[in-house]
C-alpha positions in Angstrom: -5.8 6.7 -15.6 -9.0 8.2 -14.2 -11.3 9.7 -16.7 -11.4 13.9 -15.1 -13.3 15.5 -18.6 -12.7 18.0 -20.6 -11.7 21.4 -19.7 -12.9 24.5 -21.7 -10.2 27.7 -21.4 -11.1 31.0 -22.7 -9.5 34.1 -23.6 -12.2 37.1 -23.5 -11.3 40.1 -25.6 -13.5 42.8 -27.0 -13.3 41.3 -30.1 -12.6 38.1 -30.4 -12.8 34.9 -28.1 -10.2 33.0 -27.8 -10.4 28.8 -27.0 -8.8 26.2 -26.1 -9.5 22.7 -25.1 -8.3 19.6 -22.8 -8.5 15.9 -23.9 -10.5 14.2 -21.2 -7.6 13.2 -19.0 -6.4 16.7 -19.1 -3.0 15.6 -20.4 -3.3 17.9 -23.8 -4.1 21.4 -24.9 -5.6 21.8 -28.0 -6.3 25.6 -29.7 -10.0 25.9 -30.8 -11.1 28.2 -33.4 -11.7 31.4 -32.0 -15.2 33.5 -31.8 -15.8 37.1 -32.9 -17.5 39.0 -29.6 -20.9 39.5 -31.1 -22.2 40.2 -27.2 -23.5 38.4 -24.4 -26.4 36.3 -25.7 -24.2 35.2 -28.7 -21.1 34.6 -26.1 -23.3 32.3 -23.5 -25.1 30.3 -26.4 -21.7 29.5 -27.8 -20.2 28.5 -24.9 -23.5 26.6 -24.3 -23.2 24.8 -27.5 -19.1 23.8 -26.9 -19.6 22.6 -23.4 -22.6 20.1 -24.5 -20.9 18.9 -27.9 -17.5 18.4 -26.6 -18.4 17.0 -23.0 -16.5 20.2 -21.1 -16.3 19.5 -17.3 -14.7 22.7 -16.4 -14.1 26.0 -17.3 -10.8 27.9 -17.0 -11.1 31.8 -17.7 -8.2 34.2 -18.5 -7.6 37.5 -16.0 -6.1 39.9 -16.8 -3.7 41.1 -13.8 -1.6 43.8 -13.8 2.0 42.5 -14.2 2.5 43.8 -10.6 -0.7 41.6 -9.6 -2.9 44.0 -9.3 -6.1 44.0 -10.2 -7.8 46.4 -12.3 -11.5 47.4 -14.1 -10.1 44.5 -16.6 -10.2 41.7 -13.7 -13.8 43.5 -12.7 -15.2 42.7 -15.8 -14.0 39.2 -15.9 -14.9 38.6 -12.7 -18.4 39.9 -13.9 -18.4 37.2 -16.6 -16.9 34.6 -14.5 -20.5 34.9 -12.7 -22.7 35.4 -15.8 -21.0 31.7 -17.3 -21.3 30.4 -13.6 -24.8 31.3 -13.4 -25.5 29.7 -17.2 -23.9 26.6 -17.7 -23.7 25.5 -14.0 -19.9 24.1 -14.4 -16.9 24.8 -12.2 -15.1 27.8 -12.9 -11.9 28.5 -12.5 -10.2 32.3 -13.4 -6.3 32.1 -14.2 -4.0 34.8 -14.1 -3.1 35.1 -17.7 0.0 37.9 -17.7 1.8 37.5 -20.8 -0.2 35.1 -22.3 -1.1 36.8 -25.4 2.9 38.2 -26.0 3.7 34.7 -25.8 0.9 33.2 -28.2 1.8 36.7 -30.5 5.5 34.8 -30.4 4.3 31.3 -31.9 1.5 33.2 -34.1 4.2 34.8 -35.8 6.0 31.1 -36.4 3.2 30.0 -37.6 2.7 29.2 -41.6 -0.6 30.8 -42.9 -2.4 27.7 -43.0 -2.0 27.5 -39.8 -2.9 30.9 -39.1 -6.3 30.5 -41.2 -7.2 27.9 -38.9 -7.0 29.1 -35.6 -8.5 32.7 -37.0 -6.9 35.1 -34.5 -3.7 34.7 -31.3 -6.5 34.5 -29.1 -6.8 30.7 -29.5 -3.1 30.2 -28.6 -3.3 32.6 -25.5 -6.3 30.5 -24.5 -4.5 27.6 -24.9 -1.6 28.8 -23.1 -4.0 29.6 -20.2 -4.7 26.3 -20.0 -1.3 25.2 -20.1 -0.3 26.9 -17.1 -3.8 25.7 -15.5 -2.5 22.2 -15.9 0.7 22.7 -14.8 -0.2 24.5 -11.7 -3.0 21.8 -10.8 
């Protein structure tokens, strides 16, 4: 198999960042811890730090459609940070629609034992990682 690299998917909320992660042959999805938003300078050097530690390749960003496909101020601002990562880090970028995502990873979170919980911190990890998921799938 040919070596493609890691991809990085996040989940932007107001509060907390949720990620999720590829093996290098993009053949698994693997919940990161998420990130309390603590602003833009905080967001970027974080980012900055994943991609260079774990090797990321790509990025894959959540939007958040309307479930009629829509956009609205939502996609706006993601498409705002879609340029402000693009811009920073210099990696391909690729936005997902991520409908549903964050129902779904509220489904498993709920499954989940509290060890489990402790270690991802917050759902947004899973909808990340369910993101990326339907990134893969798609590609």
């Amino acid at each position: 198999m040919d070596y493609k690299g890691r991809l990085l998917a996040i989940d932007y909320g107001e509060k907390n960042i949720g990620l999720a992660c590829s093996d290098a042959l993009r053949i698994t999805v693997q919940p990161l811890p998420s990130i309390p938003n603590s602003g833009r300078k905080d967001f970027i050097r974080k980012i900055k730090s994943l991609v260079q530690e774990m090797d990321i390749r790509e990025l894959i960003l959540g939007i958040p459609l309307n479930m009629d496909g829509s956009r609205n101020e939502s996609v706006l601002r993601m498409e705002r940070w879609m340029r402000i990562l693009q811009n920073a880090l210099s990696l391909p970028l690729t936005g997902v629609d991520e409908r549903l995502s964050t129902v779904e990873a509220t489904e498993y979170w709920r499954q989940m034992n509290l060890r489990q919980q402790k270690k991802y911190r917050t759902v947004d990890s899973l909808a990340a990682a369910l993101i990326l998921e339907r990134y893969l799938k798609e590609h």
